[in-house]
C-alpha positions in Angstrom: 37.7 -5.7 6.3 36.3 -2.4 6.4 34.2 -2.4 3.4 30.3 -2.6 4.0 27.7 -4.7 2.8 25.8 -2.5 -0.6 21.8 -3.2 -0.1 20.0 -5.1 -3.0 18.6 -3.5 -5.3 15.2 -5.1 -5.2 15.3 -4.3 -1.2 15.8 -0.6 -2.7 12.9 -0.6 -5.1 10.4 -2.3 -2.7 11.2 0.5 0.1 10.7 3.2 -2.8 7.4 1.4 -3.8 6.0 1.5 -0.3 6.6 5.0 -0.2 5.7 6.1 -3.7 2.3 3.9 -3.7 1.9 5.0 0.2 2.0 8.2 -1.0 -0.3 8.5 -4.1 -2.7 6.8 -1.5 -2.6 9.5 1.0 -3.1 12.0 -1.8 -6.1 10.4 -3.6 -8.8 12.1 -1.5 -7.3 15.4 -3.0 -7.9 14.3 -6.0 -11.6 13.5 -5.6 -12.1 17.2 -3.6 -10.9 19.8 -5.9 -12.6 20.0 -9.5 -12.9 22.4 -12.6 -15.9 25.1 -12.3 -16.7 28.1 -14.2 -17.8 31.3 -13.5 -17.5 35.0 -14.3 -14.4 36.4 -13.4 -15.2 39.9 -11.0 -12.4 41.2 -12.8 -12.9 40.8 -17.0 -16.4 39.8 -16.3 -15.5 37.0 -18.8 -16.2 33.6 -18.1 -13.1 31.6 -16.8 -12.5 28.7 -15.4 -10.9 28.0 -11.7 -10.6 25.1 -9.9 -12.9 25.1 -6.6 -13.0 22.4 -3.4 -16.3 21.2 -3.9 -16.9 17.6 -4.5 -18.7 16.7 -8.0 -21.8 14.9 -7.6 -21.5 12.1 -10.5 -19.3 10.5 -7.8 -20.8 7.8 -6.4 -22.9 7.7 -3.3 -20.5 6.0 -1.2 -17.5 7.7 -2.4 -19.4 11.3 -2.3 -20.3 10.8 1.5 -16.4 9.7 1.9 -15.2 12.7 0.4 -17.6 15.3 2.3 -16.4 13.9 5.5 -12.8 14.0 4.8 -13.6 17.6 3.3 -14.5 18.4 7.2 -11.4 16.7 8.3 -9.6 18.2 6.0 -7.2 20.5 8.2 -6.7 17.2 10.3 -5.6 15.0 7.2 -3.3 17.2 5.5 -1.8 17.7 8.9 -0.9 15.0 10.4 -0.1 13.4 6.7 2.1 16.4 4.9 3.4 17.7 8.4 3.7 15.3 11.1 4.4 11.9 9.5 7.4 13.0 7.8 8.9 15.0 10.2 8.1 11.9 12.9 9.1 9.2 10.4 12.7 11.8 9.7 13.1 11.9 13.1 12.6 8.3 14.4 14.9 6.9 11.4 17.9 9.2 12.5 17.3 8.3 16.5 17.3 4.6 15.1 20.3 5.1 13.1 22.4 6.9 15.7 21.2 4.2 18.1 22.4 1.1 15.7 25.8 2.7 14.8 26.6 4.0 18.5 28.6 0.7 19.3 30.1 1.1 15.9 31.6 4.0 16.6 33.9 2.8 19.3 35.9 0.4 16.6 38.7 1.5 14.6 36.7 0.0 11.2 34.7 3.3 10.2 37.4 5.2 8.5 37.8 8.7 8.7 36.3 10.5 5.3 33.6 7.3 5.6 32.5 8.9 9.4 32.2 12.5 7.9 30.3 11.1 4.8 27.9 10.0 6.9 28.1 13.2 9.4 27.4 15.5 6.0 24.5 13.2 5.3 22.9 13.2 8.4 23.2 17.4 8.7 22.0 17.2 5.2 18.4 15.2 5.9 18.0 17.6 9.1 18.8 21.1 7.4 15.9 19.3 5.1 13.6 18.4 7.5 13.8 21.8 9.0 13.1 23.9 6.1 10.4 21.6 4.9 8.7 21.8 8.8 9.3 25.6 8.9 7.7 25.9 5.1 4.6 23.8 5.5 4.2 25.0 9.6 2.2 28.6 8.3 -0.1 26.2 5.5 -1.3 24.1 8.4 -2.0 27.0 10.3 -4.4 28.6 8.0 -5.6 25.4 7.2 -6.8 25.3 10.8 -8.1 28.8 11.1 -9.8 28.9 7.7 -11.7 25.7 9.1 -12.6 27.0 12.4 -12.4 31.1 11.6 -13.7 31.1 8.3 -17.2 33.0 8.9 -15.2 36.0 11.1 -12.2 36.3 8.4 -12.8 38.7 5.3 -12.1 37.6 1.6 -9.1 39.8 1.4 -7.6 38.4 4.5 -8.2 34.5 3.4 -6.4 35.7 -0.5 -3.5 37.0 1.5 -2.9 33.7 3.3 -3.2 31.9 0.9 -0.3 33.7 -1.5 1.6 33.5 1.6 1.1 29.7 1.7 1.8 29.5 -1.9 4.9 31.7 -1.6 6.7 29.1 1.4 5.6 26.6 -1.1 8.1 27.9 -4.0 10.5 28.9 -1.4 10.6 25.1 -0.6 10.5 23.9 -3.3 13.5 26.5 -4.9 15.8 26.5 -1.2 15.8 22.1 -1.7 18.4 21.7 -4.2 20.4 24.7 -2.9 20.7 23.2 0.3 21.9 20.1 -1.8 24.5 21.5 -3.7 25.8 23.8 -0.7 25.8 20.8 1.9 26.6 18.2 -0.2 30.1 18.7 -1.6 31.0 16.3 -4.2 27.6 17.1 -5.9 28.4 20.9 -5.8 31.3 20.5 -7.2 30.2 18.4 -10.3 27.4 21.4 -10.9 29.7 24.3 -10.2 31.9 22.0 -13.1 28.8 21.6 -15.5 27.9 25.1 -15.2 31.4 26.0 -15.8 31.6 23.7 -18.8 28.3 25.4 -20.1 29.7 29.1 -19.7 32.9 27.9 -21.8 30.6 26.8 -24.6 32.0 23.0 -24.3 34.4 23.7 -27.1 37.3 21.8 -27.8 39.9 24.3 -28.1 43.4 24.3 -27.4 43.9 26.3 -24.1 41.3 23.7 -22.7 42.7 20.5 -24.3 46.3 22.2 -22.4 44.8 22.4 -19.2 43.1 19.0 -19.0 46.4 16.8 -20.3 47.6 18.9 -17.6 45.4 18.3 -14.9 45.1 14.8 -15.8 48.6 14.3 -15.8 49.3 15.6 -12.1 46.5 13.1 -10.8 48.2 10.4 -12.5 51.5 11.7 -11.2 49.9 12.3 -7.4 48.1 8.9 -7.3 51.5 6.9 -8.5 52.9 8.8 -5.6 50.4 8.0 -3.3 50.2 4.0 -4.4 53.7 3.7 -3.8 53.7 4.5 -0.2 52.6 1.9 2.4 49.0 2.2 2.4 47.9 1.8 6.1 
């Protein structure tokens, strides 16, 4: 009585296609901004290339006018599209999802380990939506102050911010499945076990053979046990 309904799967792979395709869409106007120049480097003096935001002009006329205006709005777009629809959208769907399992909460259905799945999961998507809002706060930022401070702001100031933007960019991308593995337990476990298996060179030898007979044969002793109780 207290197992739950599993979603279908083609439920599952339309809500990933609407955010995948949503997603690509948001990010095209990138695309059509930044392209490949060349130049002489101030520091070999060599020609090199570098990619520069400057729209190319064999784009076509209505395309090109699109792009300079979102290249204005630029700051605004990446904004409210990398910043404050996901941390909104993260938000709203745990407020939503509290709200919809409040009542729930009161039965005796939800068992115990099922309740702090659920807890870890939740902390899980907030500890992410925190690092990812406090990673991508200081990009938007200079974004901002580029746009509107650009003229009174010297080249070497501008280069500074934006190693600093690139360097909460790794840190995000590099802290994401750390948080993972800490937070989520049964995953940590299995890569603390892979890495484990990895140091040990995955050899077959006897000490290891030992162990795992071993192993194996308290869990079949400790689940016998625990099957031959009244389960409640």
């Amino acid at each position: 009585a207290s197992t739950r309904p599993i979603e279908q799967c083609q439920s599952i792979i339309a809500k990933l296609a609407v955010i995948w395709v949503g997603s690509m869409t948001l990010s095209v106007p990138e695309i059509l901004l930044w392209q490949l120049a060349r130049d002489t480097s101030p520091v070999s003096g060599m020609m090199s290339e570098f990619c520069t935001m400057k729209p190319s002009s064999n784009l076509p006329e209505s395309i090109y006018s699109l792009v300079l205006t979102y290249q204005n709005a630029r700051m605004w777009w990446y904004f409210g599209c990398y910043f404050c629809l996901p941390v909104l959208f993260t938000v709203s769907c745990q407020l939503v999802t509290r709200r919809v399992r409040g009542p729930d909460k009161k039965g005796e259905s939800r068992g115990a380990k099922q309740g702090q799945a659920e807890g870890n999961l939740n902390c899980t998507i907030i500890a992410l939506t925190v690092i990812y809002g406090l990673c991508t706060t200081p990009e938007n930022v200079c974004n901002i102050v580029v746009a509107y401070m650009s003229p009174d702001v010297s080249k070497q100031t501008l280069d500074l911010l934006n190693l600093i933007n690139q360097f909460f960019l790794f840190f995000k991308c590099s802290v994401t499945p750390v948080l993972l593995l800490c937070l989520c337990r049964p995953l940590g476990q299995a890569f603390m076990d892979c890495c484990c298996c990895c140091c040990e060179g995955c050899g077959p030898d006897g000490s290891s053979s030992e162990s795992s007979a071993d192993s194996k044969l308290k869990t079949e002793m400790s689940s016998s046990i625990f099957f031959d109780k009244p389960r409640e």
